[in-house]
C-alpha positions as CSV (number, residue, x, y, z in Angstrom):
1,X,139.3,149.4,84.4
2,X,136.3,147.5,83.1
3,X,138.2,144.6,84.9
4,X,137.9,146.0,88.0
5,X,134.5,147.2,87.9
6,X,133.6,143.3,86.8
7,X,135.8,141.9,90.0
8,X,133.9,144.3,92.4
9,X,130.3,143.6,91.1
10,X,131.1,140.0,91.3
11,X,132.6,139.8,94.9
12,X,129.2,142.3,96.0
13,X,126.9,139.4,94.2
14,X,128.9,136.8,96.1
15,X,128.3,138.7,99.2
16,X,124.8,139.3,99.1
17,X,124.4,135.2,98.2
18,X,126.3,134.3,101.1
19,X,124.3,136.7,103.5
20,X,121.6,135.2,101.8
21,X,122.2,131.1,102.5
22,X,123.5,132.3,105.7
23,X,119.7,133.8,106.4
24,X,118.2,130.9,105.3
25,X,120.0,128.6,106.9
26,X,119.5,130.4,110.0
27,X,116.0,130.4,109.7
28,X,116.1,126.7,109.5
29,X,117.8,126.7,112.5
30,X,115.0,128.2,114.3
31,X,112.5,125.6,113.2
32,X,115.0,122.8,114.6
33,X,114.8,124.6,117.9
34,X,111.0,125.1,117.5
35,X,110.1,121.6,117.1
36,X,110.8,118.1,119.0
37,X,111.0,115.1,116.1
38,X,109.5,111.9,117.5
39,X,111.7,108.8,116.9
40,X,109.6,106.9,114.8
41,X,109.4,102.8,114.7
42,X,110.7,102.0,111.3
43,X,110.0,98.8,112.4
44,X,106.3,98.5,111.9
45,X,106.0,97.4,108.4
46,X,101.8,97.2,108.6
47,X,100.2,98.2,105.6
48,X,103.0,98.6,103.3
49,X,101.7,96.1,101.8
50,X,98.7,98.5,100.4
51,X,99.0,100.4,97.2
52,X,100.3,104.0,97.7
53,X,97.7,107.1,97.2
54,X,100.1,110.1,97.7
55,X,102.6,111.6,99.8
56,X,102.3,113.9,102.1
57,X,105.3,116.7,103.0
58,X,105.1,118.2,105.9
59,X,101.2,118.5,106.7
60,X,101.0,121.0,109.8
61,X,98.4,121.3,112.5
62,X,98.1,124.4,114.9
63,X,97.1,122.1,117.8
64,X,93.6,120.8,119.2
65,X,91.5,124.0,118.3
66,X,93.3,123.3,114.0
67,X,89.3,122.6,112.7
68,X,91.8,121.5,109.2
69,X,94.6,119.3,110.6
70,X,94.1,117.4,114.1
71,X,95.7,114.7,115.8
72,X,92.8,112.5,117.7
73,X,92.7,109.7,119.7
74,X,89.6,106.8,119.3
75,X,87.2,105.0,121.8
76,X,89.1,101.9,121.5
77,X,92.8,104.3,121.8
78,X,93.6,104.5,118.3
79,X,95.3,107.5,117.6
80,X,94.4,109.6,114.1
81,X,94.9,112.4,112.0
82,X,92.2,114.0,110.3
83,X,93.6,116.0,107.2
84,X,91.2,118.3,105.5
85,X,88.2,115.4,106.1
86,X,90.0,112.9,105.6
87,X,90.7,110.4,108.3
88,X,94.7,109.1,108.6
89,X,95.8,106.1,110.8
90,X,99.3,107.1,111.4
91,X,101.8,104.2,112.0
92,X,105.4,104.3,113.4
93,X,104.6,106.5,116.4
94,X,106.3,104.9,119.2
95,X,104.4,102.5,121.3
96,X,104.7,105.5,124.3
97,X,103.9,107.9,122.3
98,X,101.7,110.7,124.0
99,X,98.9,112.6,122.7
100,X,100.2,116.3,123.0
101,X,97.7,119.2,122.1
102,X,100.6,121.4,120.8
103,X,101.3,122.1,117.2
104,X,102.5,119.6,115.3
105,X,104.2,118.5,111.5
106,X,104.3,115.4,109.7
107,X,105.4,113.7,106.5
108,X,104.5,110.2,105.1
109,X,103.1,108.1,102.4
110,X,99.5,107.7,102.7
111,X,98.3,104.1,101.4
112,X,95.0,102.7,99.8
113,X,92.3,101.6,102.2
114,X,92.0,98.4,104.2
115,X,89.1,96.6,103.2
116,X,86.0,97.4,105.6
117,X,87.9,100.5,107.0
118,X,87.1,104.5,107.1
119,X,90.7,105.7,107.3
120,X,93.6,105.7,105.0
121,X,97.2,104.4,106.8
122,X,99.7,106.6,106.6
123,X,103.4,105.4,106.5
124,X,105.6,108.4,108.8
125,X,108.7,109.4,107.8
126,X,109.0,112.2,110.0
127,X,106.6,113.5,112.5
128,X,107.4,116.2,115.3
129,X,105.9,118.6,117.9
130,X,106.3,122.1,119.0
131,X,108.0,122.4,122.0
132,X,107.5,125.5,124.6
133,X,110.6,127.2,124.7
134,X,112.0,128.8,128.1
135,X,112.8,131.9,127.6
């Protein structure tokens, strides 16, 4: 009897795990759909010569009007990222890459830097957009 009680508190558990990872996985899902991932240059090797600082995981901006996390482009065309004050030079971004004023996340290993400079490079591993979904 105890058996039984056992076997059906164990296949209930199982259940509600499996609802569980089948919730979260869903909910990934969404994000995929949410957001348009940029095909970076992994080509550009500049400045991984510099020491590393840290790395940042998925730093998020809500778009132009984000006074915490921007994405900016420079008199001379440069883009940047300005994270919490501090001023990122982003490489990897495609050479066509366009400026978009829409949410936006990005990952990447921000390096020491460059002698006579006011920004820190940052190395992208991933960086992606929010698209506007038809509904």
């Amino acid at each position: 009897m105890k058996a039984k009680i056992s076997i059906k508190r164990l296949l209930l558990f199982l259940l509600m795990a499996m609802l569980t990872v089948g919730v979260s996985c869903r909910k990934d899902d969404d994000l995929d759909d949410k957001y348009q991932v940029i095909e970076l240059n992994m080509d550009d090797h500049r400045f991984e010569h510099n020491g590393s600082k840290s790395f940042i995981t998925n730093g998020e901006s809500y778009g132009f009007n984000d006074p915490l996390v921007r994405l900016f482009k420079a008199q001379d065309d440069s883009i940047f990222i300005s994270y919490y004050g501090v001023l990122l030079y982003p490489t990897r971004l495609p050479d066509d890459f366009l400026l978009k004023g829409v949410p936006f996340v990005f990952s990447g290993s921000v390096r020491e830097k460059p002698n006579g400079t006011d920004y820190y490079p940052i190395l992208l591993s991933e960086f992606k957009y929010e698209v506007l979904l038809k509904h």
